[in-house]
N, C-alpha and C positions, 0 to 999 in steps of 0.2 A: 542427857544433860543433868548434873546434880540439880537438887531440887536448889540448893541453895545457890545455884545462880540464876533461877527463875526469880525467886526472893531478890537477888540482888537487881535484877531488870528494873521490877516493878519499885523497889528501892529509891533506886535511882532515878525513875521515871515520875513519881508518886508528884510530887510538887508540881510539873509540868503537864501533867497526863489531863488536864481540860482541854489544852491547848490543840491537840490533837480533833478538837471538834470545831466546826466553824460557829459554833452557839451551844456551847454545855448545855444549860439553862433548858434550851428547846429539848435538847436532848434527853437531857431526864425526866421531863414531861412525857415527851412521844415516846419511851420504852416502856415506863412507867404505866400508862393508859394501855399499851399494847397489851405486856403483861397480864394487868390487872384482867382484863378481859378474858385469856385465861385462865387466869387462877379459877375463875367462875364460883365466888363466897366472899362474902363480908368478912373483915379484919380476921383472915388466915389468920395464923403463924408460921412466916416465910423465913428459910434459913436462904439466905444469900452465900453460897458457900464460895464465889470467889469473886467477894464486891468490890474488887479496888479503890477507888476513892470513893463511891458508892453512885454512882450512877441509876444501877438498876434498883436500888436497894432502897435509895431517896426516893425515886418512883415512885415505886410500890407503896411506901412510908406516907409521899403525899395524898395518894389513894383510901389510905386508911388500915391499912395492914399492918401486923405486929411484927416488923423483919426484925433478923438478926442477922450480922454482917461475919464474915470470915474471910480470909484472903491469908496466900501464903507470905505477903507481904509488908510487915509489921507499920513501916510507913505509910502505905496506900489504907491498911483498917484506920487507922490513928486518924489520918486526915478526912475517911467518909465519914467518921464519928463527930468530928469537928464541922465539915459542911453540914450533917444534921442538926447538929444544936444549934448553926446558926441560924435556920430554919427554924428552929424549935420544935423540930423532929425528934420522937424515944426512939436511936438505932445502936443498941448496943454494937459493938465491936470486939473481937480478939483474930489473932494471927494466928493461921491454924493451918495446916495441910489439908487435904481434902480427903487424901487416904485413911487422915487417923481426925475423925471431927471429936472435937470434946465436948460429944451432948447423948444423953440419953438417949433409949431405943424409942423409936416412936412420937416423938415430940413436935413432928411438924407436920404443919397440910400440905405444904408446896417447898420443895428444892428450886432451888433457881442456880443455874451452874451457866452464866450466858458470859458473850461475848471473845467466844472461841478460846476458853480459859482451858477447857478440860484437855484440847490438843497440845497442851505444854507438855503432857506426860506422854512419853513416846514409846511406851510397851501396850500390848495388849493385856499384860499380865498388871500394870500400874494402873491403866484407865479400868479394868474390872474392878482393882480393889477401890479406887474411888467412886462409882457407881454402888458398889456395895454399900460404903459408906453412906450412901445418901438414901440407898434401899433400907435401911438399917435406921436412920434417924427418921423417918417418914413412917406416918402413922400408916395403919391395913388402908387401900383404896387411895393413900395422898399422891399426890402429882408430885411429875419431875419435867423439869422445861430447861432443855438444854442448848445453848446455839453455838453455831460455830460457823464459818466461811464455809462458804458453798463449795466444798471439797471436789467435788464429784467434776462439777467444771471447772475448777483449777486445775485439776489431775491430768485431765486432758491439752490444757494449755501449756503448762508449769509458767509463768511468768515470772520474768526476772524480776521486777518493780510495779508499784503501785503508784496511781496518781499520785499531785504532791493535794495536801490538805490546807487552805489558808483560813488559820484563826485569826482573827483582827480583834483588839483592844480599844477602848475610846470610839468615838464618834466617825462614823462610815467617811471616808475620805480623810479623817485627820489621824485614825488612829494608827499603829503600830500593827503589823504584819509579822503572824510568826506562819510559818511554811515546816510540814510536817511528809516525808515520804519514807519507804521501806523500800530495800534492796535485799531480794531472794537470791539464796545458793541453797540449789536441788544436792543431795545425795546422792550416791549411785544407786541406790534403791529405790531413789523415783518416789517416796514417799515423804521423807524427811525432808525439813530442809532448815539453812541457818537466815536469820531473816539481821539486819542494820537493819534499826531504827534511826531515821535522822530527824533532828529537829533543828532548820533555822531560826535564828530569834534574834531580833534587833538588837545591836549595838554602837549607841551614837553614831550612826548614820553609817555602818556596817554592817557586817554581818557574825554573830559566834553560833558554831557548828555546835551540837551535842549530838552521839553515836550512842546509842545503846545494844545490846545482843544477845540473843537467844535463839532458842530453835522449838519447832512445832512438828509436829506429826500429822499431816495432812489425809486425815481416816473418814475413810467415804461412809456416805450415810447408810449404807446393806451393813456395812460392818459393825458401825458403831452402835445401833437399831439391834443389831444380833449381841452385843457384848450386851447392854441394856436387858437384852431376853435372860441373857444365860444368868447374872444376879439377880432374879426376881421381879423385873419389870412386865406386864404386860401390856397388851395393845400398843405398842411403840408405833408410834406415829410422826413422819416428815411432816410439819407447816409451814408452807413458804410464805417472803415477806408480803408478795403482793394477798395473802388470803390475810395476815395475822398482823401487818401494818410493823412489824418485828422490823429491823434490817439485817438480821443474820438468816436461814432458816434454825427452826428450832424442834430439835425432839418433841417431842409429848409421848409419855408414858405415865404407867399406874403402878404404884406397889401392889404387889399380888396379897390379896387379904389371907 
């Protein structure tokens, strides 16, 4: 898929994309601490290389970290720059590719590539040259923490859909119900697949639909641990959520000094 319909997903998605959680707020908290806990160092300098509205990236920011956000997604950076300052969070932003990042070599202690961003790119030849990219911006020895859905056992399953997600608005019983679910179509390749995003959301005592669309590369963890090697990463290491308090699993590797 062109990059610039991935942009245009999260485009589209950017103003609504809390909604998808039943408690943002908690959320950025519990990844935020999970995170930090890896990072393992006082006020890194964390490049968030695909923060969407910044969930992971406010985190971290609350934590005391020096992040900086990026996303191929012009509206999703704009608005996690916006949820930081009302926080009074320092989280710079730009809209960037991940393939091509516009930051010097070496500049950071930790990459943060989470929330199953990096499967949007569906070659083995595109997720090298983004791994590169973040081998390249990461100082000798910085970390890279990558997560993504638990490939390995969806591969085995392929599921057509995903529970549905209810976020509620206002006051427990009075507020407002928005209902969030995904609809998969596998490729014939058993790897790919095109994922509907649907989101219902109240309207005057109805219901209005939004449909978003894209597609993911569902790249098991031996392989994407092996791509991680071949750019310069060492010790690549699987952390599951129940050891890391994460809710995706998450790579761990090192830039090789």
């Amino acid at each position: 898929m062109p990059e610039t319909s991935v942009a245009h997903f999260y485009d589209e998605l950017a103003d609504d994309y809390h909604l998808i959680y039943s408690d943002w707020e908690a959320s950025i908290r519990r990844q935020g601490d999970a995170l930090d806990a890896l990072v393992g160092q006082d006020r890194a300098a964390v490049l968030d290389c695909s923060c969407g509205i910044g969930t992971q990236a406010i985190g971290l920011a609350l934590r005391g970290h020096r992040v900086t956000g990026t996303d191929i997604s012009p509206r999703a950076a704009a608005r996690a720059a916006r949820e930081a300052a009302g926080r009074s969070l320092d989280l710079r932003t730009a809209a960037a590719d991940m393939r091509r990042l516009p930051f010097a070599d070496g500049r950071f202690d930790t990459v943060v590539c989470a929330d199953n961003s990096l499967p949007h790119l569906l070659t083995e030849q595109d997720v090298k040259a983004a791994l590169a990219e973040m081998r390249r911006v990461l100082r000798p020895g910085g970390q890279l923490l990558v997560s993504t859905r638990p490939y390995d056992e969806l591969l085995r399953d392929r599921p057509s859909s995903t529970p549905p997600q209810v976020h509620t608005t206002g006051e427990a019983g009075d507020g407002q119900r928005t209902v969030t679910f995904q609809l998969w179509h596998w490729h014939d390749d058993g790897e790919r697949y095109d994922l509907e995003h649907f989101q219902l959301l109240p309207d005057e005592g109805d219901w209005r639909v939004r449909v978003r669309r894209t597609t993911y590369w569902a790249v098991d963890r031996s392989r994407l641990a092996g791509l991680a090697a071949e750019v310069g990463f060492v010790e690549p290491e699987w952390r599951m959520p129940q050891e890391t308090g994460f809710f995706q699993p998450l790579l761990v590797a090192r830039a090789a000094s």
